[in-house]
N, C-alpha and C positions, 0 to 999 in steps of 0.2 A: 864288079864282074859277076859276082854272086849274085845281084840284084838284076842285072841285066837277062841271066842265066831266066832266073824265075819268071822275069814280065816277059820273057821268050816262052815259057811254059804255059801261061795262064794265056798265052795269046795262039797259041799252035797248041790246042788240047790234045791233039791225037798226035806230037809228035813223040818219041821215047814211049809210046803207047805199051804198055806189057799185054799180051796174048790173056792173062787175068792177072789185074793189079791185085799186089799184094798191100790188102788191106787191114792187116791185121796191128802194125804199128801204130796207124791210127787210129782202132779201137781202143789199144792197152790206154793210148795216153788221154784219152776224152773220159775214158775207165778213171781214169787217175787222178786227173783234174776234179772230179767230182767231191775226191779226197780233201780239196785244199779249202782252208777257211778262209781269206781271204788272199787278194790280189795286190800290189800300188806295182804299177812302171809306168813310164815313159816311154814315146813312143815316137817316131817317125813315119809320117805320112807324103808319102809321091804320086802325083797325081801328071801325068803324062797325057795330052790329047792333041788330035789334028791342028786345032786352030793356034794350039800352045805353041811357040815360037822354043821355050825351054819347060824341062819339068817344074813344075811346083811343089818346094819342100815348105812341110810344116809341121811345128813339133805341139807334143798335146802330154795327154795324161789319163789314166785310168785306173778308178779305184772298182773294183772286181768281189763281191762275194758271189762264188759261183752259185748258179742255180736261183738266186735269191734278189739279187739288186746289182746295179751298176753307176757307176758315174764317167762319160766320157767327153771329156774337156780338149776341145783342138783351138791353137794359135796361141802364143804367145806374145800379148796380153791375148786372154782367151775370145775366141771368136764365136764358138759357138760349143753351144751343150749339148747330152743328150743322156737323161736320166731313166732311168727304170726302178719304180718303187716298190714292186712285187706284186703292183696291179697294171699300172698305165706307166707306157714311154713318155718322157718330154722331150720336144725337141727344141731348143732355146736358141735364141739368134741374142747373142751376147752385147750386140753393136749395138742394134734397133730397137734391144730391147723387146720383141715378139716373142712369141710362141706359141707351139700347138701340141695337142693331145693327141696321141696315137694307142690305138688297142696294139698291143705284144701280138698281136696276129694277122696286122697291117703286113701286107707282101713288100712295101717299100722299104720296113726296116727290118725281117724277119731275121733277112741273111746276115744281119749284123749283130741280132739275139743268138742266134745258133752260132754263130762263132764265139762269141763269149759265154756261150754255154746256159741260156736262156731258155726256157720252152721246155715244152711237153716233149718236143721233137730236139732237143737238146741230149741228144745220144749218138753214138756213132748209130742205131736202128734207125730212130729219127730224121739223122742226116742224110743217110742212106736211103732210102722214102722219101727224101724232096731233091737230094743232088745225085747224078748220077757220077760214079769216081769212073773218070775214062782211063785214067793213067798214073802211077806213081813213079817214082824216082829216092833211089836212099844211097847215104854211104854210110858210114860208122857211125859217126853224130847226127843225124837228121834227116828226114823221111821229108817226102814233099808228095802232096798228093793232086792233081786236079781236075775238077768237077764240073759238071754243066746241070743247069737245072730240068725237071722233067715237069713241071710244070710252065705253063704257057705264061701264065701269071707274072711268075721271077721272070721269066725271059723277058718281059716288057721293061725289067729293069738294067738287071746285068746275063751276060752273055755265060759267062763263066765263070769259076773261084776257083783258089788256091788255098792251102791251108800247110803250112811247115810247121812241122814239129822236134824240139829237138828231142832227141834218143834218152839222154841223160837226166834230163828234168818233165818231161811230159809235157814241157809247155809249150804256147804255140807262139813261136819266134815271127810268123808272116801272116800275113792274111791279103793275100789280092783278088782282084776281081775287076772284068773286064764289061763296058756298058757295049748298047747296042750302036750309041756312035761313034765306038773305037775309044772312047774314053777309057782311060787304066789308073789304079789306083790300087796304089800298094802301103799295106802299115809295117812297119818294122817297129819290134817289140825291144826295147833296151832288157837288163839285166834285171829281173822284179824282186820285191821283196814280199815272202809268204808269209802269211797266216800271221801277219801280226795285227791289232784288233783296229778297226775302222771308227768314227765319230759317225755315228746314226743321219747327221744332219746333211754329210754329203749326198746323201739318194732322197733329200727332203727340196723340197722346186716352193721360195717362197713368192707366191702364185700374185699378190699385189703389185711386184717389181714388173710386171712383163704386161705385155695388150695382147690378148689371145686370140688366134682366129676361131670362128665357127666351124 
């Protein structure tokens, strides 16, 4: 129901529209997260479209030093990567074996840095200067905010985003976002475990194993 609730959200931006969202829950907790040494959860991904006959669930993982590097692993056995080593993104296709190199300023994965807290623009000011917040929604535990991008650019990719935060932890429990051909995809965050220390070697892409594109 909660789930349904939110991809009602991210898909009718202006509906529950506030007169001026209050944007300040989302501040504290981007504020906060800034705080954390490291990230590990598990995660759930649903992926909803026209052609889809049923949603597509699929579970992954991400290992999270904010501000600094990531590792995010989807499928189970894994299907595909996507690393950042404090320079360049990977984007690994685990099956075939490929992969390609992305600058952290490539529009196609940007909105996926900024949610995990990536970039220059990895602030709520940041955020705020490439997504425009149309609308929130809160109760006691958890704040939901959602966004359209104000660049033409992102628009080519996805339509809108969603960011849920809960209240108690500052963490971001959701992350959805809607494409231009009605595709939806939503990440639900499991329970994580903080700041306990990371193996260097997860955010390291051993570059022999994969055929890269140009």
């Amino acid at each position: 129901m909660v789930c349904s609730l939110i991809l009602f959200l991210v898909s009718h931006p202006a509906c529950c529209q506030d007169a001026q969202p209050d944007v300040e829950p989302l501040r504290a907790a981007l504020a906060k997260q800034k705080e954390l040494k490291s990230v590990q959860v598990k995660f759930r991904q649903i992926k909803t479209a026209p052609a889809l006959a049923e949603p597509i669930k699929t579970m992954g993982q991400l290992w999270l030093v904010p501000g600094k590097a990531f590792r995010w692993e989807l499928g189970t056995p894994k299907k595909t990567s996507v690393v950042f080593d404090g320079e360049s993104v990977f984007v690994l296709n685990e099956i075939k074996k490929t992969a390609q190199k992305l600058s952290p300023n490539d529009q196609a994965i940007k909105p996926l840095l900024l949610t995990l807290g990536i970039g220059n623009e990895a602030s709520f000011e940041g955020l705020n200067s490439i997504f425009n917040i149309t609308s929130t929604n809160q109760n006691a535990e958890r704040h939901v905010s959602v966004m359209v991008p104000r660049s033409r650019l992102i628009r080519n990719f996805i339509n809108s985003m969603l960011m849920q935060v809960n209240l108690k932890t500052s963490f971001v429990e959701r992350i959805g976002w809607t494409q231009k051909d009605g595709t939806e995809m939503m990440t639900e965050f499991l329970k994580p475990t903080l700041n306990e220390p990371l193996e260097p070697s997860l955010f390291q892409v051993q570059a022999e194993q994969y055929k890269w594109s140009q």
